[in-house]
KEKE-3310 file (N, C-alpha, C; in steps of 0.2 Angstrom, whole numbers, plus 5000, padded with zeros to 4 digits):
npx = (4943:4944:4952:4945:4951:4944:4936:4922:4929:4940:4934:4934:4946:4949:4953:4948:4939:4941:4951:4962:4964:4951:4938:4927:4934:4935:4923:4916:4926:4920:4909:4908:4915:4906:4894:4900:4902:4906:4904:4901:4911:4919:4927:4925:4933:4935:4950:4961:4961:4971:4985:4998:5009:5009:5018:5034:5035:5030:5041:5052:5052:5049:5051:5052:5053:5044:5032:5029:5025:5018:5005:5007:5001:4989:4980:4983:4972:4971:4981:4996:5009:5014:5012:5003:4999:4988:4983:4972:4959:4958:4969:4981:4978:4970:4980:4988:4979:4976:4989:4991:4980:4987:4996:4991:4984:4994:4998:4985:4987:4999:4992:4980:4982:4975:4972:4974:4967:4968:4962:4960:4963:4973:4985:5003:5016:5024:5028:5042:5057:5057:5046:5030:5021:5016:5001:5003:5004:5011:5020:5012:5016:5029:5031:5024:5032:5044:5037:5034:5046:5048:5040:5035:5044:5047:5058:5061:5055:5043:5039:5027:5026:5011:5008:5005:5017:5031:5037:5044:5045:5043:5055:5066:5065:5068:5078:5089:5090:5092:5084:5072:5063:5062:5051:5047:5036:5032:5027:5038:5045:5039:5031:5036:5051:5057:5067:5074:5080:5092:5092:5097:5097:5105:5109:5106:5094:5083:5072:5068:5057:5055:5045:5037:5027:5008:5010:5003:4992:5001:5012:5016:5011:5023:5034:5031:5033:5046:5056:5051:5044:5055:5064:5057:5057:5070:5072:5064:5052:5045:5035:5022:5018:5008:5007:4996:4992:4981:4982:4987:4978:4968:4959:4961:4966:4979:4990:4997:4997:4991:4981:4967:4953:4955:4966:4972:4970:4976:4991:4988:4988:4999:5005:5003:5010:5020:5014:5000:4995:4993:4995:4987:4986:4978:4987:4988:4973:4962:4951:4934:4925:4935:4944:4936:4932:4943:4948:4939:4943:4956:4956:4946:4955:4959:4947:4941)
npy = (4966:4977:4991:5002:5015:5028:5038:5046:5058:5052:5049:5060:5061:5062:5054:5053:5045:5033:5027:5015:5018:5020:5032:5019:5010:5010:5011:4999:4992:4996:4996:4979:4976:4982:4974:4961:4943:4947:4961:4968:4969:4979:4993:5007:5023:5042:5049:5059:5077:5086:5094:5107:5100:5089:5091:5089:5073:5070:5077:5070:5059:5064:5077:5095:5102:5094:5093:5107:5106:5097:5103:5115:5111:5107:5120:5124:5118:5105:5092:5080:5069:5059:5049:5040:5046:5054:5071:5077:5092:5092:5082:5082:5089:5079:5068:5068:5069:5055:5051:5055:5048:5035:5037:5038:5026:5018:5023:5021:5006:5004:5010:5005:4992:4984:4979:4986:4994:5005:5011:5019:5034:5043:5028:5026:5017:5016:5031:5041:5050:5062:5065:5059:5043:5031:5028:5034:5046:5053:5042:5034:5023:5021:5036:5033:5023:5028:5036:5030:5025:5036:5034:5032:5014:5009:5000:4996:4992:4983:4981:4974:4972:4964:4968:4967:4974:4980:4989:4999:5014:5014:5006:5011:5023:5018:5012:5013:5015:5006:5003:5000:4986:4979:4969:4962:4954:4952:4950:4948:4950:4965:4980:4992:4985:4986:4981:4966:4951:4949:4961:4969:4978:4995:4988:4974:4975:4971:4964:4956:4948:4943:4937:4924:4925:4920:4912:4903:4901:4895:4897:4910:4905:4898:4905:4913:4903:4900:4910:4922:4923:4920:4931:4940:4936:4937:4951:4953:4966:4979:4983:4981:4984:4983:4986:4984:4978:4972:4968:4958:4949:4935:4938:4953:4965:4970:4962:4947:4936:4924:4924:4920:4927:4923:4919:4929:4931:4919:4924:4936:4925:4920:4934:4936:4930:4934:4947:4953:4965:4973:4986:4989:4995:5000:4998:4994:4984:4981:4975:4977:4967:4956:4964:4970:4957:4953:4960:4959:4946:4946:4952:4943:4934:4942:4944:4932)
npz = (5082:5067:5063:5048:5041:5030:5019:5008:5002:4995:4983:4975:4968:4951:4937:4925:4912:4907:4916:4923:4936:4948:4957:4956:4962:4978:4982:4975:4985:4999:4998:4998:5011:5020:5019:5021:5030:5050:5048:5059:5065:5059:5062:5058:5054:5051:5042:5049:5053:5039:5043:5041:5048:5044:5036:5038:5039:5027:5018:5023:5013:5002:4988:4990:4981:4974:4977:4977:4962:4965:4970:4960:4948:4953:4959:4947:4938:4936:4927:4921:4931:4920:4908:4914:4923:4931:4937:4946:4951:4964:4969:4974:4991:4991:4992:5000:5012:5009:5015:5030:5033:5033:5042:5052:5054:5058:5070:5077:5076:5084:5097:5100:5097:5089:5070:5056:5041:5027:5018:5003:4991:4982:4976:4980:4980:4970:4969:4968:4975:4970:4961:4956:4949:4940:4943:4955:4969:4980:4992:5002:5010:5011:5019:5032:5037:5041:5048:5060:5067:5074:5085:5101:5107:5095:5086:5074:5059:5044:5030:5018:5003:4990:4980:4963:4954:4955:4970:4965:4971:4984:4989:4985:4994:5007:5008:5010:5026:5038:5048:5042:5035:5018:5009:4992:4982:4966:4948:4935:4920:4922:4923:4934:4928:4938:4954:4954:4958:4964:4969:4986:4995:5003:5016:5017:5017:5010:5000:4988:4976:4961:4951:4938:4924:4926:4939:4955:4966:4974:4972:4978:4992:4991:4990:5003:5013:5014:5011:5013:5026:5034:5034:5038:5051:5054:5054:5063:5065:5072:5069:5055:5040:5026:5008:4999:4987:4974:4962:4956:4957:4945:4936:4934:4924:4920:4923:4925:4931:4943:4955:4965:4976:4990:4992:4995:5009:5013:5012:5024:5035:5035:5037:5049:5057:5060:5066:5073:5072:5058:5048:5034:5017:5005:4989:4969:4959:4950:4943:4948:4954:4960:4965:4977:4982:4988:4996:5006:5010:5014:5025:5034:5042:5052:5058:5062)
capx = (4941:4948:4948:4944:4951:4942:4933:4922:4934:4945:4932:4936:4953:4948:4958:4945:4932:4944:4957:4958:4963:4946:4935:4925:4938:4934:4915:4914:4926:4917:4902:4907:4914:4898:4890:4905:4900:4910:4904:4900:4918:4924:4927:4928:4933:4937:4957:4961:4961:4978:4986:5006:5015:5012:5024:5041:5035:5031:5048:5055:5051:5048:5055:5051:5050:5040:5029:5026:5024:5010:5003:5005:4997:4981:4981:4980:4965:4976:4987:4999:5016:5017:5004:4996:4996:4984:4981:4966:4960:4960:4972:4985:4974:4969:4986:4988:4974:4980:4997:4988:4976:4994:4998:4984:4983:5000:4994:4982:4989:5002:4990:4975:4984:4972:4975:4969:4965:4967:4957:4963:4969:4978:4990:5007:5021:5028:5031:5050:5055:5054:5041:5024:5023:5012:4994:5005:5006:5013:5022:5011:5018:5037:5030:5023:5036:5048:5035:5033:5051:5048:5034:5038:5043:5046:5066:5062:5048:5044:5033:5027:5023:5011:5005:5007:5021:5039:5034:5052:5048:5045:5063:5071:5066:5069:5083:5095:5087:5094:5080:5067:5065:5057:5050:5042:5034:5030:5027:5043:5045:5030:5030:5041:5054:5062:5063:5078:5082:5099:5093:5096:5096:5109:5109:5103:5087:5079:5068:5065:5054:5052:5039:5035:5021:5006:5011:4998:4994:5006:5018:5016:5012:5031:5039:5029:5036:5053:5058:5046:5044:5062:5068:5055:5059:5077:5070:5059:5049:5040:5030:5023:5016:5008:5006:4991:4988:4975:4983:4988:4971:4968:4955:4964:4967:4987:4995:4996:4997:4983:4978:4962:4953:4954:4975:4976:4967:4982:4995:4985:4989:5008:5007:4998:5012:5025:5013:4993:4993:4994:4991:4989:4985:4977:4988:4982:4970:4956:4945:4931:4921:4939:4948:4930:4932:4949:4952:4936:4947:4963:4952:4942:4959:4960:4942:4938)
capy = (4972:4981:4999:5003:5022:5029:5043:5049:5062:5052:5047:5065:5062:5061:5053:5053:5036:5026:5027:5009:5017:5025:5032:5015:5006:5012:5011:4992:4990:4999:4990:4973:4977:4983:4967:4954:4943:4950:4969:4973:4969:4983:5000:5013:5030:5043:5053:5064:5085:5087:5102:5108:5097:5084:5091:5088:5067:5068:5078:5063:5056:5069:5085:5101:5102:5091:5096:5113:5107:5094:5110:5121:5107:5108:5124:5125:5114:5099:5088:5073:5068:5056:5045:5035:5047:5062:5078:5084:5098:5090:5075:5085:5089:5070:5061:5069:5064:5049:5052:5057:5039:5029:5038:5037:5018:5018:5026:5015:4999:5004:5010:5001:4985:4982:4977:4993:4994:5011:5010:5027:5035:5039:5024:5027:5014:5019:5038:5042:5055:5070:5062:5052:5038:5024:5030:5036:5051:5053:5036:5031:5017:5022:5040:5029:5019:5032:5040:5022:5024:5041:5032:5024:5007:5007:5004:4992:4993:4980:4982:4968:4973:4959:4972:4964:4979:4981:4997:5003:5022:5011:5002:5019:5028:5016:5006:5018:5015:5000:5000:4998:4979:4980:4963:4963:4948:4954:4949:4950:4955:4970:4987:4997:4986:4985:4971:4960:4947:4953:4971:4968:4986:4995:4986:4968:4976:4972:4956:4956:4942:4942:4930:4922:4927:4915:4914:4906:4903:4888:4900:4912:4900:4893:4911:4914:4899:4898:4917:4930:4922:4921:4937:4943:4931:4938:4959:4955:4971:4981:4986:4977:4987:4980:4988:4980:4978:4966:4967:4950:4944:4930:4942:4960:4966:4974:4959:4940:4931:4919:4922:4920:4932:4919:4920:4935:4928:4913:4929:4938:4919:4920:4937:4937:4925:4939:4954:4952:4971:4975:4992:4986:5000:4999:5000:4991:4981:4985:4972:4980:4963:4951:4965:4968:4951:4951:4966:4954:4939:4951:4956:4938:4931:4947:4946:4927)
capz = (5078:5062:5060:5044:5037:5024:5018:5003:5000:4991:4977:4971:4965:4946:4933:4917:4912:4906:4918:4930:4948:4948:4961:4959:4965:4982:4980:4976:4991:5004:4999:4999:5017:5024:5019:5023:5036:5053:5047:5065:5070:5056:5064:5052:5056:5046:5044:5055:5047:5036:5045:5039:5052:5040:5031:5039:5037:5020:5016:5024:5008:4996:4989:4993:4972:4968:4982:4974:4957:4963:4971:4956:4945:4954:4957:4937:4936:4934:4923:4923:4928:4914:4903:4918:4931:4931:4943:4947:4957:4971:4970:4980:4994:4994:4992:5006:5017:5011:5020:5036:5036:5035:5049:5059:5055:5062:5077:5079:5078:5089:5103:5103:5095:5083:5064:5051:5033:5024:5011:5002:4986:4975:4977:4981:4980:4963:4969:4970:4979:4966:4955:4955:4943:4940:4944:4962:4970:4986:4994:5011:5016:5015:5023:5037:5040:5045:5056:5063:5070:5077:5090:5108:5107:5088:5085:5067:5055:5040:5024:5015:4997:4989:4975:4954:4950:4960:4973:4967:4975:4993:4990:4984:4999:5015:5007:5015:5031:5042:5054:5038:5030:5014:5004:4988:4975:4961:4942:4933:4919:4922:4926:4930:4927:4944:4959:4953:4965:4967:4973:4991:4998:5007:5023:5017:5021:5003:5000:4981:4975:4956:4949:4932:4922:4928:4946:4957:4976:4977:4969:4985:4997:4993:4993:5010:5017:5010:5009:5017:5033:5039:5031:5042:5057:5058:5053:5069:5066:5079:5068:5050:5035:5020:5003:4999:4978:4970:4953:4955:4954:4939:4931:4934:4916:4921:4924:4921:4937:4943:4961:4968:4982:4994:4993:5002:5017:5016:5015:5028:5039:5034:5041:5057:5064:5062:5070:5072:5072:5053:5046:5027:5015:4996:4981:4965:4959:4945:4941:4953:4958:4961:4970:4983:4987:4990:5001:5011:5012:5016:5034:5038:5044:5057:5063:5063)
cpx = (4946:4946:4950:4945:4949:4939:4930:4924:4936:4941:4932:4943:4950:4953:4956:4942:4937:4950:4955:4959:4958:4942:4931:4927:4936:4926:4913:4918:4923:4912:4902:4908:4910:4893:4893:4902:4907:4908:4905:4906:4923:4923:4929:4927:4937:4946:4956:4964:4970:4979:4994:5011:5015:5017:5032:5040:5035:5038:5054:5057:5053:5052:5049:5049:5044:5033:5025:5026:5016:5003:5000:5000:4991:4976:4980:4975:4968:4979:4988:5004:5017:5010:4999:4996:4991:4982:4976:4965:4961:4964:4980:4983:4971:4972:4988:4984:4976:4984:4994:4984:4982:4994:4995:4984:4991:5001:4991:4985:4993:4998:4984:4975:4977:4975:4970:4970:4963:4966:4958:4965:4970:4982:4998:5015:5025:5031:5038:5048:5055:5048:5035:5025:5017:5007:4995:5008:5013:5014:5021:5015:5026:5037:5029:5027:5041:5045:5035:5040:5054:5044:5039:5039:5046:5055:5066:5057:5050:5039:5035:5023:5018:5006:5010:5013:5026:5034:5042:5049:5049:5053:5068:5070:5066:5074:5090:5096:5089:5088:5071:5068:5058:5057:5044:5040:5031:5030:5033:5046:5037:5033:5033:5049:5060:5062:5066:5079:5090:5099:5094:5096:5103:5113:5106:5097:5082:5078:5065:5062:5050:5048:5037:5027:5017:5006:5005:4998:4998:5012:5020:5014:5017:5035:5039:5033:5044:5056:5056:5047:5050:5064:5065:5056:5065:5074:5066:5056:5043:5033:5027:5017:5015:5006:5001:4987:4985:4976:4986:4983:4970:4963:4957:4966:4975:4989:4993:4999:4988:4981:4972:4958:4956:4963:4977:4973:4974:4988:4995:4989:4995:5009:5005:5003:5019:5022:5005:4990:4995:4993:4992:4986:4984:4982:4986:4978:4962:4952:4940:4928:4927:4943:4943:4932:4937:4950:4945:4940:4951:4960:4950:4947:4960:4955:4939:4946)
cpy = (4974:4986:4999:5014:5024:5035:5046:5053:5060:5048:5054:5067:5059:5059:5050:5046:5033:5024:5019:5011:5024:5026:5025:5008:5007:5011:5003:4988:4989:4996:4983:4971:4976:4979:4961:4951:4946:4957:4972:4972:4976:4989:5004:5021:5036:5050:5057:5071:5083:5094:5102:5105:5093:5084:5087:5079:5066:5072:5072:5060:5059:5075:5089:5103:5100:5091:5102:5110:5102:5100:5115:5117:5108:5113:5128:5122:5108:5096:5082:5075:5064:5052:5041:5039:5052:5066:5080:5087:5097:5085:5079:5084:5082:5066:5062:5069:5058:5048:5051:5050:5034:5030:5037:5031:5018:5018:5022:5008:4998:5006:5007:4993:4980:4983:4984:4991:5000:5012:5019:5026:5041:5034:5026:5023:5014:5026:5038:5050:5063:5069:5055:5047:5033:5022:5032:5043:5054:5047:5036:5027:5019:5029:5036:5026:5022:5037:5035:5023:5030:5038:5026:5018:5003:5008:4999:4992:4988:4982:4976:4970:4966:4963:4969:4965:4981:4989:4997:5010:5019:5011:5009:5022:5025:5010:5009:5018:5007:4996:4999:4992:4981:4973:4965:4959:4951:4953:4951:4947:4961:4977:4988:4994:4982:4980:4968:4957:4948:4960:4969:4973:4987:4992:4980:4969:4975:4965:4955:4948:4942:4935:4929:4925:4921:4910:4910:4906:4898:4891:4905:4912:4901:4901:4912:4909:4899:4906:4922:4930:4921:4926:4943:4943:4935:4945:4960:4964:4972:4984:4983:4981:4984:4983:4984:4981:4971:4964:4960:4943:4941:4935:4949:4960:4969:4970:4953:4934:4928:4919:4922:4924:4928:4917:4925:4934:4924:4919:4934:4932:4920:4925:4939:4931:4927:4945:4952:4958:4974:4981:4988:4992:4997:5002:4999:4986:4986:4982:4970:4971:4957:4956:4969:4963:4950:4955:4961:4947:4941:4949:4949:4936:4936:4945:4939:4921)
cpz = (5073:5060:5053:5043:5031:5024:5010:4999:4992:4983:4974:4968:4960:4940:4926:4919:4910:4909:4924:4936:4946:4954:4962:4960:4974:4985:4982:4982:4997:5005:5001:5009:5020:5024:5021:5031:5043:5054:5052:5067:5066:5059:5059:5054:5050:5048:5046:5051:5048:5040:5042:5044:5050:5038:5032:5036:5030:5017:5018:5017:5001:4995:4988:4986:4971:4972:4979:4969:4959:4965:4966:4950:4945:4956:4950:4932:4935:4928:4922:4925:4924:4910:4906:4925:4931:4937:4942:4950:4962:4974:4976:4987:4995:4996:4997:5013:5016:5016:5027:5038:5036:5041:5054:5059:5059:5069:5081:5080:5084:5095:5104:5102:5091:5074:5060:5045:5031:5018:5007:4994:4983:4979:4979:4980:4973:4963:4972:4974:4976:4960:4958:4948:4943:4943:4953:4963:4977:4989:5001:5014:5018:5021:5032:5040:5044:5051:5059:5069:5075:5086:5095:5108:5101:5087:5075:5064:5046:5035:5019:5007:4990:4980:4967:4953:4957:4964:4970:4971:4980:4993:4989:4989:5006:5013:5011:5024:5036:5047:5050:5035:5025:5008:5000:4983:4971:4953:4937:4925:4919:4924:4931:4930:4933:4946:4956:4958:4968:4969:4982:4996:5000:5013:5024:5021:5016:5003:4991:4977:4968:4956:4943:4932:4926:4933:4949:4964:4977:4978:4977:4989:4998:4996:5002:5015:5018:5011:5013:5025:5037:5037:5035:5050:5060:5057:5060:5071:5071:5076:5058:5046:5029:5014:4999:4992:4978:4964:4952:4955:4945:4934:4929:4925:4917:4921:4921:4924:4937:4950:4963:4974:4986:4996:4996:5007:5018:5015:5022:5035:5040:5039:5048:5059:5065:5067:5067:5070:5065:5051:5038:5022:5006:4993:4974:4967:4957:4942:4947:4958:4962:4966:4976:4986:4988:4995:5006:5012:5015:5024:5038:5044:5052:5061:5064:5067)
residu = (UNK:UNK:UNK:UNK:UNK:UNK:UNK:UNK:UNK:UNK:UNK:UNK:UNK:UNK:UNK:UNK:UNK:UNK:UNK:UNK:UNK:UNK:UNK:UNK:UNK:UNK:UNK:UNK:UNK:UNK:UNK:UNK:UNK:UNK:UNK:UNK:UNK:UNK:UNK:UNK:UNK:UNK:UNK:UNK:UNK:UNK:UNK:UNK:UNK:UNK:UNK:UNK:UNK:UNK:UNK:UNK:UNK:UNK:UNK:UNK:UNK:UNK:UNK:UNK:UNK:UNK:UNK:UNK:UNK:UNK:UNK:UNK:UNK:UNK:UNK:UNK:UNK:UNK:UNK:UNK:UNK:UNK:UNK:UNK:UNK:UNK:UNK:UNK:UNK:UNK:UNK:UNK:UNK:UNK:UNK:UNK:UNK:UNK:UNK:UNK:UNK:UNK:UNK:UNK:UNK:UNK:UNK:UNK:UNK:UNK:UNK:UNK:UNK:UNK:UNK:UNK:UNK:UNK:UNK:UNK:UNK:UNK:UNK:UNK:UNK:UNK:UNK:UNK:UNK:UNK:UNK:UNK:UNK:UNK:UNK:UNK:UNK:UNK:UNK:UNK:UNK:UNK:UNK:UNK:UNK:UNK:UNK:UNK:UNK:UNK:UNK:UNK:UNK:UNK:UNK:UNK:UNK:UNK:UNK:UNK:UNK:UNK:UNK:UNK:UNK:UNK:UNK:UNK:UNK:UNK:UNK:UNK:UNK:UNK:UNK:UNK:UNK:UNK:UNK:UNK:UNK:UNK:UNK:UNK:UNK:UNK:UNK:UNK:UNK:UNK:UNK:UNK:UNK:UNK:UNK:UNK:UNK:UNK:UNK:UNK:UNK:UNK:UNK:UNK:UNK:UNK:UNK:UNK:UNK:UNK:UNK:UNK:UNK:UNK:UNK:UNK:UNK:UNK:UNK:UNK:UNK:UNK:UNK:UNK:UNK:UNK:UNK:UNK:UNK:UNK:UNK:UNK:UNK:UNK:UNK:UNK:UNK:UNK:UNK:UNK:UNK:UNK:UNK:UNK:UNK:UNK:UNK:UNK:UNK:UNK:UNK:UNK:UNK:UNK:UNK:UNK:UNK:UNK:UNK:UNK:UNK:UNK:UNK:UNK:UNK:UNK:UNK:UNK:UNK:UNK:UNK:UNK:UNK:UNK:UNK:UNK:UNK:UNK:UNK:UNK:UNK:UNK:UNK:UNK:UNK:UNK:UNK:UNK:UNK:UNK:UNK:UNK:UNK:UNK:UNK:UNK:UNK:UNK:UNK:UNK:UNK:UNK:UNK:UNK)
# end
């Protein structure tokens, strides 16, 4: 089984018609899901009610400013923090459910040892910790990761970033962190810029895997083999978190890599032989029919 976290909620985080992280990003997911063969193995439940104890984990992460500005933003009918990211009424209140479906997949992996998929947005791995960025509001997986090490059992925690575009907000908020490892391959030179190979974190807990334009599965195949898999090997985490973009699909219009859906099924394989119990959580990925079948190939590896 793979619980699937979702919720129609989050198709009312609005960011105009011509924006690509759009509510039918979620849409053509969900559907391809519920037709994939395996369907009847996907459990899908929905996040568990936002209440204010969130909070102390997302300041984890976040400020207390920027916190009340996203607040006051929507509160005002909404906004942006800069040219690709926009506020609408309710994008607070959602990024936040977001926050809460990490967690719960969190929860879950750890207690019924099943692999999850938090199909959620806004996105998050661009959000620093006084500011959104790059169609990101609030940063799940690095929130996640530190509640991760709150829970029984959990003394290490790994996130495997496989998303087009450097997560820099991830790496900025758990590089300081010894008992978080954080690797990320991503298209280089692209957006935002980050992700040099010599960033190694604080506590050689940074795995950064620039990548040439036009990149394909061979290309990370080899990293997987050669880099990811012993960086994880020695991190031996209790617990494995995947930042899970599509923007590195051959068709995506944002980047200019060449992967196939069927690529993240053979990442999916690398990763299932560090931890079967995956939480993997949506970032990009915005050509609607290529990043469907890919979030389906992501899952098969889990349920077959």
């Amino acid at each position: 089984m793979v619980a699937i976290i979702y919720s129609a909620e989050f198709l009312h985080h609005e960011t105009g018609p011509t924006h690509p992280e759009c509510p039918a990003r979620l849409t053509a997911i969900a559907t391809a899901l519920r037709k994939m063969p395996g369907a009847n193995y996907l459990h899908w439940q929905r996040p568990s009610p936002v209440t204010w104890n969130l909070d102390p984990y997302i300041l984890r992460c976040h400020s207390q400013e920027y916190l009340n500005k996203l607040a006051r933003l929507t509160e005002e009918g909404g906004g942006s923090l800069d040219v690709d990211t926009p506020v609408s009424p309710q994008s607070y209140d959602l990024a936040r459910l977001g926050v809460r479906a990490w967690l719960d997949g969190v929860d879950h992996a750890l207690s019924q040892r099943e692999a999850v998929f938090v199909l959620a947005r806004p996105p998050g791995h661009h959000a620093i910790r006084n500011t959104g960025m790059g169609f990101c509001l609030l940063n799940g997986v690095a929130i996640s990761a530190h509640y991760a090490l709150t829970r029984p059992g959990v003394e290490r925690v790994a996130i495997v970033d496989w998303d087009v575009h450097h997560g820099n907000g991830t790496e900025a908020l758990v590089e300081n962190n010894p008992q978080i490892f954080y690797c990320s391959l991503h298209q280089f030179p692209c957006y935002p810029g980050t992700g040099a190979a010599g960033d190694r974190g604080k506590h050689d807990n940074v795995l950064n895997i620039p990548l040439k334009p036009g990149g394909d599965g061979k290309v990370y195949q080899e990293a997987f083999e050669n880099q990811i898999l012993p960086f994880l090997r020695q991190a031996k985490p209790d617990l494995l978190l995947v930042s899970a973009g599509y923007d590195a699909n051959r068709a995506d219009p944002l980047a200019y890599m060449n992967l196939i859906p069927e690529d993240y099924g053979m990442m999916t394989h690398y990763l299932m032989e560090i931890s079967p119990y995956l939480v993997l959580g949506l970032e990009g990925g915005y050509h609607l029919p290529s990043l469907a079948k890919s979030v389906v190939e992501t899952l098969k590896p889990l349920l077959f």
